[in-house]
C-alpha positions in Angstrom: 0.0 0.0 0.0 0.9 3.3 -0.6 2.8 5.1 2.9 2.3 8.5 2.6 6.3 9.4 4.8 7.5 7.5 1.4 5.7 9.0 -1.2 6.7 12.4 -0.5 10.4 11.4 -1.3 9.3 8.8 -4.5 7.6 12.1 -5.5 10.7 14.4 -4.9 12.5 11.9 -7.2 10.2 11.9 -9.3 10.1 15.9 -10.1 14.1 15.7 -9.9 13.7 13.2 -13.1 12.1 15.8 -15.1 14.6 18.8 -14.1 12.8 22.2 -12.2 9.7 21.9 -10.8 8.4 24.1 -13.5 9.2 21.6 -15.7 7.4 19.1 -13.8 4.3 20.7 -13.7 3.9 21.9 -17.0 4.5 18.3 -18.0 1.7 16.7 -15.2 -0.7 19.8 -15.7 -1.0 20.4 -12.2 -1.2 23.5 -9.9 2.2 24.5 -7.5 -0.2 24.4 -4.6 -1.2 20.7 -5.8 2.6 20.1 -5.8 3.5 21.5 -2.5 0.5 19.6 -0.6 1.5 16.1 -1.9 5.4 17.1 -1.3 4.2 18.6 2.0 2.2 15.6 3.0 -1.1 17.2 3.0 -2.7 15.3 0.9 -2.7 12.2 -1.8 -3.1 12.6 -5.5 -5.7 10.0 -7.0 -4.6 7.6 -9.5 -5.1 9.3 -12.5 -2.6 11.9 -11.3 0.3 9.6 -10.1 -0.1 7.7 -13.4 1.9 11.4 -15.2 4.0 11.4 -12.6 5.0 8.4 -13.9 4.8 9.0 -17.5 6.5 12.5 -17.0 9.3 11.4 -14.8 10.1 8.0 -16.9 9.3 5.6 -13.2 7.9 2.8 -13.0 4.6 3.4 -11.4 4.4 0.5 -9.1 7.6 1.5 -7.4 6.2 4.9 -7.4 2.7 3.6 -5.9 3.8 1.2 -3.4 7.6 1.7 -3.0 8.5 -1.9 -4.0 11.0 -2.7 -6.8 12.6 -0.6 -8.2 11.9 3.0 -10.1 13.3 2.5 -13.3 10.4 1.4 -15.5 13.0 -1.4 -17.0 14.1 -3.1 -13.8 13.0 -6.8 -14.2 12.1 -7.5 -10.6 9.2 -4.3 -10.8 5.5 -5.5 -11.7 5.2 -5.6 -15.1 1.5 -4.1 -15.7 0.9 -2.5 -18.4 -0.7 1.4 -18.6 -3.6 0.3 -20.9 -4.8 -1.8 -17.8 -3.7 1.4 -15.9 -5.7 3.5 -18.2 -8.6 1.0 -18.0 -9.0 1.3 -14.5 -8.7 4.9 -14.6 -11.3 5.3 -16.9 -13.9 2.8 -14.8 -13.0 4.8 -11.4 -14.0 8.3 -13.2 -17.1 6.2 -14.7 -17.7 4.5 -11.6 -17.8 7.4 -9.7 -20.4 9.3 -11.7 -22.8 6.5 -11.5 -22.1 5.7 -7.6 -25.0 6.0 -5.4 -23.3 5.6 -2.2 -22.3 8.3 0.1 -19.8 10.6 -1.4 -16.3 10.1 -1.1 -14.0 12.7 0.5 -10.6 14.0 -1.3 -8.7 11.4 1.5 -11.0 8.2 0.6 -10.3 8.9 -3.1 -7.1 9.2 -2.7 -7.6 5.5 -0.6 -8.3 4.3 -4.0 -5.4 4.4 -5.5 -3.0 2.0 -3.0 -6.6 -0.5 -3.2 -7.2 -0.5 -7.0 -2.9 -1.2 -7.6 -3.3 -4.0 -4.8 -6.5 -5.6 -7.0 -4.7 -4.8 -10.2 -1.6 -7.4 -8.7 -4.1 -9.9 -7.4 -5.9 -10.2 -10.8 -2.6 -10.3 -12.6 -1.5 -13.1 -10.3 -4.9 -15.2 -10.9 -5.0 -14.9 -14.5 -7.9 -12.0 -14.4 -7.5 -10.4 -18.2 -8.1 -7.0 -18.8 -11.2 -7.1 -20.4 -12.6 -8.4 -17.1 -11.2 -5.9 -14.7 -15.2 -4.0 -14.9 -17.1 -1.8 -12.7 -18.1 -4.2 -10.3 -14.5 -4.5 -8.9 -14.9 -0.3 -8.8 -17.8 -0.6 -6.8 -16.4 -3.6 -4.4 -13.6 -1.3 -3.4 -15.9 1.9 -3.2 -18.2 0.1 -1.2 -15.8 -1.5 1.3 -14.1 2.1 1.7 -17.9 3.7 2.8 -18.0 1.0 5.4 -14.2 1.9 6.6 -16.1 5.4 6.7 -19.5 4.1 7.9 -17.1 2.8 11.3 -15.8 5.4 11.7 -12.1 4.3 11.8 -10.9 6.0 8.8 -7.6 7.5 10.7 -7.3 4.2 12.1 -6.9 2.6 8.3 -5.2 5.6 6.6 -2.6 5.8 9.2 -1.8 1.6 9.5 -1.9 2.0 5.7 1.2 4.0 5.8 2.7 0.9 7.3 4.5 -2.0 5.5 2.2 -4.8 7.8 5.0 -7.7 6.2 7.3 -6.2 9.0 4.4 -6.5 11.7 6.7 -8.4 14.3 8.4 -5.4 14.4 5.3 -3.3 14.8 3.7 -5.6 17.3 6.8 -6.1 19.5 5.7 -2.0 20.5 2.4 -2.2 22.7 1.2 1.0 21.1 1.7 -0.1 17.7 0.2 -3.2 18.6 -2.8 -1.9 19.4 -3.1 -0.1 16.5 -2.4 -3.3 14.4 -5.2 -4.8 15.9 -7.2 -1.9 15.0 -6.6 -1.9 11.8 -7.2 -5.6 11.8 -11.0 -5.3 13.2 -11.7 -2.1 11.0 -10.9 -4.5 7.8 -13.1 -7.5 9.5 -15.8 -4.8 10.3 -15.6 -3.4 6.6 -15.8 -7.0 5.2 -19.3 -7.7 7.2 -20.6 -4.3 6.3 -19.6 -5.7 2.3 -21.8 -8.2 1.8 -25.0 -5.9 2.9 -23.9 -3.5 0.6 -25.3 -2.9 -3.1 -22.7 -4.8 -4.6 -23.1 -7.6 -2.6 -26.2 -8.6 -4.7 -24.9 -9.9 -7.4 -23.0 -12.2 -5.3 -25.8 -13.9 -4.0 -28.0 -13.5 -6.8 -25.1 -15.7 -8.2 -25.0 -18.3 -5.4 -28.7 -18.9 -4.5 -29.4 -21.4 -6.8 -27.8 -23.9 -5.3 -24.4 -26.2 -5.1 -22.9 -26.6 -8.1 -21.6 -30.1 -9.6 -17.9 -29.2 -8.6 -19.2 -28.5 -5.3 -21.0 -31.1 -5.0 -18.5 -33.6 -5.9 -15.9 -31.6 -3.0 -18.3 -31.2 -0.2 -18.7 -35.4 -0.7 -14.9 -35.7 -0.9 -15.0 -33.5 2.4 -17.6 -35.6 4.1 -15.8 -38.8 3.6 -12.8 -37.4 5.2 -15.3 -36.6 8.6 -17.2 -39.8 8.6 -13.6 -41.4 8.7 -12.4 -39.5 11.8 -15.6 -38.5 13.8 -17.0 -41.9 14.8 -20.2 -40.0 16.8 -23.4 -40.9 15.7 -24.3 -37.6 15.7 -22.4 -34.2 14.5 -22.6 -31.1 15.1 -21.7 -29.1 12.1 -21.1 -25.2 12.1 -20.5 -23.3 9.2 -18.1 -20.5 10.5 -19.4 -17.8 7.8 -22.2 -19.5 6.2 -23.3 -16.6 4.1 -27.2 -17.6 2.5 -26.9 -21.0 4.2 -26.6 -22.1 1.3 -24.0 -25.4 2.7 -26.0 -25.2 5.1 -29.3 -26.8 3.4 -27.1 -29.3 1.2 -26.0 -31.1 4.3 -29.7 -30.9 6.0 -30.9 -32.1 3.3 -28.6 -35.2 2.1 -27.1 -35.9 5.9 -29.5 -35.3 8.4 -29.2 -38.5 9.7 -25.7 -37.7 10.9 -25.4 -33.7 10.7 -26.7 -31.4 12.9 -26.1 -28.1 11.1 -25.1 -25.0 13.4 -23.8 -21.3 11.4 -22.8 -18.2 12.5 -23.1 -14.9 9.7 -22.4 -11.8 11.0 -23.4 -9.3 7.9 -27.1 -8.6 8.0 -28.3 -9.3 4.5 -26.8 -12.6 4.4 -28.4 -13.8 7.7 -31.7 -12.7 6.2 -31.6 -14.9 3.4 -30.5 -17.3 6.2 -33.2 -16.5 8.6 -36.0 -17.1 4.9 -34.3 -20.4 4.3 -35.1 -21.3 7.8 -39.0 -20.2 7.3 -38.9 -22.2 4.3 -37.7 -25.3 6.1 -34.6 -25.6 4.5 -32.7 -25.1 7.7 -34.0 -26.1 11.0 -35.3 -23.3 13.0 -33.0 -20.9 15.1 -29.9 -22.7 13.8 -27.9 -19.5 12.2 -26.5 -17.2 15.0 -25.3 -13.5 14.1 -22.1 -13.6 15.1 -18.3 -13.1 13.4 -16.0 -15.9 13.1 -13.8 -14.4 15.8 -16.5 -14.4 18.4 -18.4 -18.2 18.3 -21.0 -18.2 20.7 -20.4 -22.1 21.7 -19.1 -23.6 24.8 -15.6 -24.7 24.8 -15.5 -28.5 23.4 -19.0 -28.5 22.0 -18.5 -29.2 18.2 -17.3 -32.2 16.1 -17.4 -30.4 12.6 -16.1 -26.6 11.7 -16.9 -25.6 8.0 -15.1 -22.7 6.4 -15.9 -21.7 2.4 -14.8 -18.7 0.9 -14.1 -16.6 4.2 -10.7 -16.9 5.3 -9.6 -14.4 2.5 -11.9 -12.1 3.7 -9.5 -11.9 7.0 -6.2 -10.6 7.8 -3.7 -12.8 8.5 -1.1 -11.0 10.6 0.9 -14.0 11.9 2.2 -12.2 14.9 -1.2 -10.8 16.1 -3.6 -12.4 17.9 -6.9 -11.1 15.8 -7.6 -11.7 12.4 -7.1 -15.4 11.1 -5.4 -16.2 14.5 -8.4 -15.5 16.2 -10.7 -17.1 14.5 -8.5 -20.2 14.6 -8.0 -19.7 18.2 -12.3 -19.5 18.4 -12.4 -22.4 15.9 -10.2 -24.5 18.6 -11.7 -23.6 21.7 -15.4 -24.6 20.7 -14.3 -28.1 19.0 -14.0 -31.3 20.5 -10.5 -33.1 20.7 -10.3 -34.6 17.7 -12.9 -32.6 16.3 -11.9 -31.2 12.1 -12.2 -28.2 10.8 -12.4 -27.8 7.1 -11.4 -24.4 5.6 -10.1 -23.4 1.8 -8.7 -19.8 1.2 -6.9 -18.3 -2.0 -3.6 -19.6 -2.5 -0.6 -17.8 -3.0 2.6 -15.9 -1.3 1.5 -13.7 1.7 1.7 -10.7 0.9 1.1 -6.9 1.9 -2.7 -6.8 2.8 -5.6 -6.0 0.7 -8.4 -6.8 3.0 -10.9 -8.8 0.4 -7.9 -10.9 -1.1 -5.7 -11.9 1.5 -4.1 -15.2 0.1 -2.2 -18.0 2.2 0.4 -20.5 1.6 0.7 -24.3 2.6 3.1 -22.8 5.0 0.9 -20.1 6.1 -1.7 -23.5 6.9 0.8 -25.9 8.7 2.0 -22.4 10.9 -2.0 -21.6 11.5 -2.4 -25.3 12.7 0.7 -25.5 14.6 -0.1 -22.6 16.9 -3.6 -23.5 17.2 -3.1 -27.4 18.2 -4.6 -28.4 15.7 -2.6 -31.6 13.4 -2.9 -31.2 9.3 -4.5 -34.4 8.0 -4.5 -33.4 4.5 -4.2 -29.9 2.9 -4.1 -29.4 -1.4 -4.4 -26.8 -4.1 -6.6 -27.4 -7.1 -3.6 -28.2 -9.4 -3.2 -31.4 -7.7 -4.0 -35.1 -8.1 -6.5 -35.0 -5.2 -9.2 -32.9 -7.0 -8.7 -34.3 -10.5 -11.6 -36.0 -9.9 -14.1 -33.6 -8.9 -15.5 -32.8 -12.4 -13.9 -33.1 -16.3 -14.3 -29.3 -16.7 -14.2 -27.5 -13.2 -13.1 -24.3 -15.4 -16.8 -23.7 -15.3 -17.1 -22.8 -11.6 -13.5 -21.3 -11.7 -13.0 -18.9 -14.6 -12.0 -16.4 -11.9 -10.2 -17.6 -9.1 -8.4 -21.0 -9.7 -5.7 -21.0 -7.1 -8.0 -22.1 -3.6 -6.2 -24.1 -1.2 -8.0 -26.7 0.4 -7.1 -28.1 3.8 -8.8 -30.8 6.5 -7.2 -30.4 10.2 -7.6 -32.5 13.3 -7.6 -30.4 16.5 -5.1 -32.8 18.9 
């Protein structure tokens, strides 16, 4: 993300690139003032406007953005996207902001955009996303979760941890001030995530998901079932879906295993427990069995579930490995309220850890066998979709993954 201490000297090199200052503003069209508030720290220019910096001053605008790499535009360790994608998303922010019904955004939460829109640029480069796909919709995800950053309130709180590189956090977090403020910055992003999915552009998403479990699905969640009925000899278990969204897992297992399920779920956001609380009027969940609650705070006695299900959340959650919110906590909740030898099934996006973006945090193997290490919890089997183990799911899963096709998939055993 972008650290505004940073940017003020990247800048600085930036106008010593072109020659006088003169020279650099006649080249970037902007005013002195402009000049001497971003140099000065008073502000942040939007995206559009660091883009001719970059142009004018011959940088590569990653470097420029973020401070990784390097700033010559031909270094071969610097992100290598190119400015029609730049341009693109330029074009769909100024687009996107016309049409945006939402509370308006202040000069300081557009200038939030830009360090958010470069992070989604590298995820969607790193999954395969081409540019014709990059639409409004991703616009109005990252506009949306910035109103709810607003909505709580904690907009210093984000803006200033933003300035901070969280891949050092052990440093930050060794400091009991700046550990509070980590942690800050960690429940603001969880907070902004919940507020999401009641958002407009949260719709789509379930108008997209209510019609059921797909084939692929289908064939995992029996591949995941066989794995429980293998370790959890109970003739009865308790199954809660940490996150369950619509309830939509939820009513597959009632329906095809209620002879051995008891299905439990917590959903904190309010339009998703909704659609929970209708499928429970319709009978297709039993009655009070969806709690409002977050992942981090289960509302279960300790040792009280055989089964935890996790689909589609974890990347949702900050994984600061040397703080104990975020991921860590809702491990640490996932633990307490299981039984010894109790599972938990979870899959995430796969990938290097990496600086946070709050809605595409992505984990490692690594990142899993460190989780379940510190949690007590023993790794029976954990795989990413390019492997043997789900060859066999369906011939053409590309249908249900011509977005994201790097999950990881992983089945633990708490000791």
């Amino acid at each position: 993300m972008l650290q505004q201490e940073s940017f003020q000297s990247r800048l600085r090199h930036c106008v010593q690139q072109v020659g006088t200052q003169k020279d650099f503003l006649e080249k970037t069209e902007i005013s002195r003032s402009q000049l001497f508030r971003y140099l000065e720290g008073e502000s942040l220019p939007t995206v559009d406007k660091v883009l001719k910096f970059a142009e004018a001053s011959n940088t590569n605008i990653s470097w420029l953005i973020s401070g990784e790499g390097s700033p010559c535009k031909t270094d071969p360790s610097s992100l290598s996207f190119s400015y029609d994608l730049i341009t693109t998303v330029i074009q769909l922010v100024e687009e996107t902001l016309m049409e945006y019904t939402g509370p308006a955004l202040t000069p300081a939460q557009k200038a939030m955009l830009m360090p958010m829109v470069h992070a989604e640029m590298e995820l969607e480069k790193a999954v395969g996303l081409s540019e014709n796909k990059f639409t409004k919709g991703h616009m109005h995800k990252i506009f949306d979760y910035i109103w709810s950053i607003k909505k709580s309130n904690l907009i210093d709180t984000y803006y200033e941890m933003s300035k901070r590189v969280l891949l050092h956090a052990k440093d930050l977090t060794q400091s009991e001030d700046v550990s509070v403020q980590v942690n800050n910055f960690i429940s603001t992003a969880e907070q902004a995530s919940i507020d999401y999915f009641s958002l407009p552009s949260s719709q789509a998403y379930y108008k997209r998901t209510e019609h059921g479990i797909t084939e692929y699905n289908r064939h995992l969640l029996f591949k995941i079932m066989e794995s429980v009925f293998c370790n959890i000899k109970s003739p009865k278990i308790k199954m809660l879906d940490v996150g369950c969204g619509s309830g939509k897992y939820m009513e597959y297992m009632h329906a095809n295993y209620a002879d051995r399920i008891e299905v439990l779920g917590v959903e904190p956001s309010e339009l998703a427990f909704e659609k929970c609380k209708q499928k429970e009027k319709q009978g297709g969940i039993p009655t009070g069995s969806v709690f409002r609650k977050d992942a981090s705070h289960l509302p279960f006695e300790k040792n009280s579930i055989e089964f935890a299900f996790s689909r589609n959340v974890l990347h949702w959650i900050p994984y600061v490995k040397e703080a104990n919110t975020g991921t860590n906590k809702v491990f640490a909740e996932v633990a307490r309220v299981l039984k010894p030898g109790g599972a938990f099934y979870f899959d995430a996006r796969e990938g290097t850890h990496r600086e946070f973006l709050p809605f595409n945090q992505m984990y490692s193997k690594q990142d899993v066998y460190d989780l379940a290490k510190t949690h007590g919890f023993k790794v029976l089997w954990i795989h990413t979709e390019d492997e043997p183990y789900f060859n066999d799911l369906i011939e053409n899963k590309e249908e249900y993954h011509s977005r994201f096709k790097n999950a990881i998939r992983a089945f633990l055993i708490k000791a």
